[in-house]
C-alpha positions in Angstrom: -31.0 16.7 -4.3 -26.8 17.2 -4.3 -25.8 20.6 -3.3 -23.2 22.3 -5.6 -20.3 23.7 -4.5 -18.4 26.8 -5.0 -14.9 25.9 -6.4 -12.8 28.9 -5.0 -14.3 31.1 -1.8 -13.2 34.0 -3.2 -11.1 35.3 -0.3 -8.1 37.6 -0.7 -4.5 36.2 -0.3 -4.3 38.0 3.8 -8.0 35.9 4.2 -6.5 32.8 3.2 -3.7 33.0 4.7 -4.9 34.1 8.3 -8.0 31.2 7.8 -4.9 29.2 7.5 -3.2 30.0 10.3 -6.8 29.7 13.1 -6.8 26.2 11.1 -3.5 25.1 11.8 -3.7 26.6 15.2 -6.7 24.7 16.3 -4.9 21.4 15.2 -7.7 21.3 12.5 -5.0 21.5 9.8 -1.6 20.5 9.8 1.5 22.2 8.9 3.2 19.7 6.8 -0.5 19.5 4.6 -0.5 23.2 3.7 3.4 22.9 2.9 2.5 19.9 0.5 -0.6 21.7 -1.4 1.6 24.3 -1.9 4.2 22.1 -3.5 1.4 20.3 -5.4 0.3 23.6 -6.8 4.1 24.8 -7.9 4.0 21.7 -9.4 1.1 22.3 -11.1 1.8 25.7 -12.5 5.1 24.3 -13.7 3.7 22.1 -15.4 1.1 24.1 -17.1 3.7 26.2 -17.8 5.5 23.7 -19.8 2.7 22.7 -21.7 2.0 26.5 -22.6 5.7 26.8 -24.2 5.3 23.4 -25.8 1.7 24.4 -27.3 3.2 27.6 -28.3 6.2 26.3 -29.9 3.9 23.3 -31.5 5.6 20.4 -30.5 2.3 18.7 -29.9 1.1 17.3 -33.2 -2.6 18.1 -34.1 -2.7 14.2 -35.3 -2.6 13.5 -31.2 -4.7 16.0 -30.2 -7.6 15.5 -32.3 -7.9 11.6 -32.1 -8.6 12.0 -28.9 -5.7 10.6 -26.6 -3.6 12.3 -23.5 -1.4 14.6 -25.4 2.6 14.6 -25.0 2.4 17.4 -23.1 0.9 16.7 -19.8 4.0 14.3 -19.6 6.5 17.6 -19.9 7.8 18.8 -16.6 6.7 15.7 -14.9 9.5 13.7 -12.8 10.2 10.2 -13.8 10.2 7.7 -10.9 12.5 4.7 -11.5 11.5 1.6 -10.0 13.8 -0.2 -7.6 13.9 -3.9 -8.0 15.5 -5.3 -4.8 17.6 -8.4 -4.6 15.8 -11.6 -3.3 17.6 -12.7 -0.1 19.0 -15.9 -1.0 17.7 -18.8 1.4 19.8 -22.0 1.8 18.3 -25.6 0.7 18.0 -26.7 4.5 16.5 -22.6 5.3 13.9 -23.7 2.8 12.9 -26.9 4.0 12.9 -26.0 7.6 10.6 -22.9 6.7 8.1 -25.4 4.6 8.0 -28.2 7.8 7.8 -25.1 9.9 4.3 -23.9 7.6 3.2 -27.1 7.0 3.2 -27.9 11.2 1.6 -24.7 11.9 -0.9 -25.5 9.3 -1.9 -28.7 11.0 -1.8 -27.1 14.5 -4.2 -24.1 13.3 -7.0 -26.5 13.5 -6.8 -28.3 16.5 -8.5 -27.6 20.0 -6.3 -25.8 22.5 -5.8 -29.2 24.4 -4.6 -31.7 21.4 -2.4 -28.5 20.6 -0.7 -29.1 23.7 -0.6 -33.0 23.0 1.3 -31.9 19.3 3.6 -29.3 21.2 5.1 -32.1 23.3 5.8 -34.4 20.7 7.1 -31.7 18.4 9.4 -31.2 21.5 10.2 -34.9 22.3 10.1 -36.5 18.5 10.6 -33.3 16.1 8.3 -31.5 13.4 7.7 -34.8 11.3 6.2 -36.6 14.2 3.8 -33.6 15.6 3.0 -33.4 12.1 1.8 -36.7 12.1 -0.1 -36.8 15.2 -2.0 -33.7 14.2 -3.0 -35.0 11.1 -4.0 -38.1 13.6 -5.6 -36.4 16.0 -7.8 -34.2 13.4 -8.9 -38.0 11.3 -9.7 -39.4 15.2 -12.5 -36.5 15.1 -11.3 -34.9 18.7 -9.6 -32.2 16.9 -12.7 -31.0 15.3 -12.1 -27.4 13.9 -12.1 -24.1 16.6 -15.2 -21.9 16.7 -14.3 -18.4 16.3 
């Protein structure tokens, strides 16, 4: 059976605040959380406050509130966070193509034994990616290259 528990602990302000400070003490709790809450909470009560003036001043419509969706003013007092799109880097046609042999080689290596990944090293060294490419893809038909365990 779930235990319920309290929501508040019913301590005074000078409780709180000195359970705070053993917490933060012991390394239990850390300084920058309890600075945070705190900022949540002014938040909070900001923004309650806001809705309170709104309600009283009725600029929620009773249409909103009584179908049955958020009302307007949880949105009052909010901040608005803009997105920030950045920029692509721009890659050159030969960038591109070097990165895609460069996927498409480590592709074919990923597969191989350590040993016939040594064989493809050296002719990527001696012949360039198209030929290691090649001889991977080889190597794997031939059945020697069967895939790594692991």
């Amino acid at each position: 059976m779930a235990r319920h528990r309290k929501a508040s602990l019913g301590l005074s302000a000078e409780q709180a605040r000195q359970a705070l400070t053993v917490l933060v003490q012991e390394g239990k709790l850390a300084a920058g959380e309890v600075r945070k809450a705190l900022q949540r909470r002014d938040r909070l009560v900001r923004a309650l406050r806001a809705s309170l003036s709104a309600l009283e001043s009725g600029a929620v419509s009773a249409g909103k509130r009584l179908n049955g969706s958020r009302p307007a003013v949880r949105r009052v007092g909010t901040p608005k966070r803009k997105l920030v799109r950045r920029k692509a880097k721009r890659i050159s046609p030969k960038r591109r193509k070097a990165m895609q042999q460069q996927g498409r080689y480590l592709g074919a290596v990923r597969q191989l034994r350590p040993a016939d990944r040594a064989k493809v090293k050296s002719v990527r060294a001696e012949k360039g990616f198209a030929a290691a490419i090649a001889e991977a893809r080889r190597l794997m038909r031939a059945g020697s290259g069967q895939p790594r365990r692991g």
